[in-house]
GUKOLMAR-269628 format. One record per residue: x, y, z of N, C-alpha, C in turn. Coordinates in steps of 0.05 Angstrom, whole numbers, padded with zeros to 5 digits, always signed. Layout:
N
XYZXYZXYZ ...
This chain:
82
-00329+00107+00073-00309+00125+00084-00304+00119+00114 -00317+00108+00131-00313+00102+00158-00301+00075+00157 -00289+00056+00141-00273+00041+00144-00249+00038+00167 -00251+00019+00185-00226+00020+00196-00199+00008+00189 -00215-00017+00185-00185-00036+00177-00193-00049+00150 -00171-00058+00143-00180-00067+00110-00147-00085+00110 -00154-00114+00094-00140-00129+00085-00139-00129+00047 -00111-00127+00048-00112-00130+00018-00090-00155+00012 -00084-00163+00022-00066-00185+00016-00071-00203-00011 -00039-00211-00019-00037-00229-00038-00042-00212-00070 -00036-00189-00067-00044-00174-00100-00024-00191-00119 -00042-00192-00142-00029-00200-00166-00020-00189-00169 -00012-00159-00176+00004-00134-00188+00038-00135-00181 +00046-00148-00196+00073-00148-00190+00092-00125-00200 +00097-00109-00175+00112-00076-00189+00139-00084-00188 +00153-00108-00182+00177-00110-00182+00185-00110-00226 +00165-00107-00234+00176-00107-00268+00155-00085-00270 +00156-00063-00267+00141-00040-00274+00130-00035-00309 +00105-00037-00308+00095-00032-00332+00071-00010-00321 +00064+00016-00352+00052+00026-00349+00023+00022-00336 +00016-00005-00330-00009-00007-00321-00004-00012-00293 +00019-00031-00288+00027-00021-00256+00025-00003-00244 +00031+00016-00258+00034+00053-00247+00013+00063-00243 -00004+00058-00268-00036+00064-00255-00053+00055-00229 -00050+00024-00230-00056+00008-00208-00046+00024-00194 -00028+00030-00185-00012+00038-00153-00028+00060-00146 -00017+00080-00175-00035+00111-00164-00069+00108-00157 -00083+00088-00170-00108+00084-00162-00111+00070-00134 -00096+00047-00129-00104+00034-00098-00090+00061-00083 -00066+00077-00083-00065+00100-00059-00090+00117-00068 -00096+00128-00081-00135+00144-00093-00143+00137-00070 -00154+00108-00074-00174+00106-00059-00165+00098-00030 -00137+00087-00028-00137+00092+00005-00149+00113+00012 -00130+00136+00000-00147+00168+00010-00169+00178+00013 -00184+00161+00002-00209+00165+00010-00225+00148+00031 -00206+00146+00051-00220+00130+00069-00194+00138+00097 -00218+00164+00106-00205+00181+00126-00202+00161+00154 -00220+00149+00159-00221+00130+00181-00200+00100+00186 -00189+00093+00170-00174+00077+00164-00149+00082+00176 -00147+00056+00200-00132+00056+00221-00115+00026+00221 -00123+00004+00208-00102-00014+00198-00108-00021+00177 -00080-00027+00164-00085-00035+00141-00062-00066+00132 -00075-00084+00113-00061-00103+00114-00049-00120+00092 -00025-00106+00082-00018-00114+00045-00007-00145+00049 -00006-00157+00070+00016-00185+00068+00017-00197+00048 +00040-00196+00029+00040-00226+00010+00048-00205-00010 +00039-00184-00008+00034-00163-00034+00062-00162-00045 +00061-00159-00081+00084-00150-00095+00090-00119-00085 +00097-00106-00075+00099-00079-00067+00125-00061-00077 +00148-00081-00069+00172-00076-00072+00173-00046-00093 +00191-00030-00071+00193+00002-00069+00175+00022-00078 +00152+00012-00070+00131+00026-00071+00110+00042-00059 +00121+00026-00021+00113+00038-00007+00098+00065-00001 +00117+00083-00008+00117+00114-00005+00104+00116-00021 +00087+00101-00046+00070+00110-00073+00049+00100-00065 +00043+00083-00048+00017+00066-00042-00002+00081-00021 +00021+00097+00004+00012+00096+00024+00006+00133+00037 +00022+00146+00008+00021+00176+00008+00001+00192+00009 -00035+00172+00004-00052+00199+00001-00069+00190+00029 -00052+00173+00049-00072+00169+00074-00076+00191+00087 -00086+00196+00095-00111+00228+00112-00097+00228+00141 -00085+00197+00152-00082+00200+00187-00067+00172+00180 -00054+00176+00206-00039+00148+00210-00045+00132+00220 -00028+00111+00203-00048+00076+00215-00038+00069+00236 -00051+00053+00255-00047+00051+00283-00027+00018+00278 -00042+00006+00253-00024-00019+00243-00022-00026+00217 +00003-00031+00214+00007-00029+00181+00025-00061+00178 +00013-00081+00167+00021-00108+00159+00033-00114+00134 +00058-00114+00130+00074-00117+00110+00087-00153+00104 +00080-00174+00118+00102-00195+00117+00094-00203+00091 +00127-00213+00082+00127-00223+00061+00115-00212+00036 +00125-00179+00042+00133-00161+00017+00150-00154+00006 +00168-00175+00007+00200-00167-00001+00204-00132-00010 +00209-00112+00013+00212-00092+00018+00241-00081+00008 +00244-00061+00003+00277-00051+00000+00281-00039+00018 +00306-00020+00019+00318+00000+00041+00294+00023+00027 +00294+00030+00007+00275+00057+00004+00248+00053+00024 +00232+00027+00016+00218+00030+00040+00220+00028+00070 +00238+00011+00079+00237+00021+00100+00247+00056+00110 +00256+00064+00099+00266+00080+00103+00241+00105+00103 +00222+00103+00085+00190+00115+00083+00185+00102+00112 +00184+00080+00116+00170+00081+00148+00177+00094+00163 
């Protein structure tokens, strides 16, 4: 739980073709962000993410001081969550 920064780059999970097990994945990696109150950067680069932002990043406790997205082919929904 005192985690600060954490790299997750390069996920296989590609949510751009949503399947039921995608959806789980998602709701489980935001789970357990949330459980890690201390967590001040975080670093998805590479990640399939696309419009999922706001589902990944919803159960964080405090805000990240740095949040690394390149080369998540992002939509307007997420930026728009930032």
């Amino acid at each position: 739980p005192e985690l600060r920064s954490l790299k997750l780059q390069y996920s296989n999970v590609d949510v751009r073709r949503p399947t039921p097990e995608s959806a789980i994945g998602i709701r489980c990696l935001a789970g357990q962000l949330g459980m890690l109150p201390s967590l001040r950067e975080l670093n998805l680069g590479s990640s399939r993410l696309s419009g999922n932002l706001r589902q990944i990043l919803c159960d964080l406790q405090a805000p990240l001081e740095s949040l690394e997205l390149a080369f998540c082919s992002l939509v307007p929904a997420d930026l728009a969550f930032l």
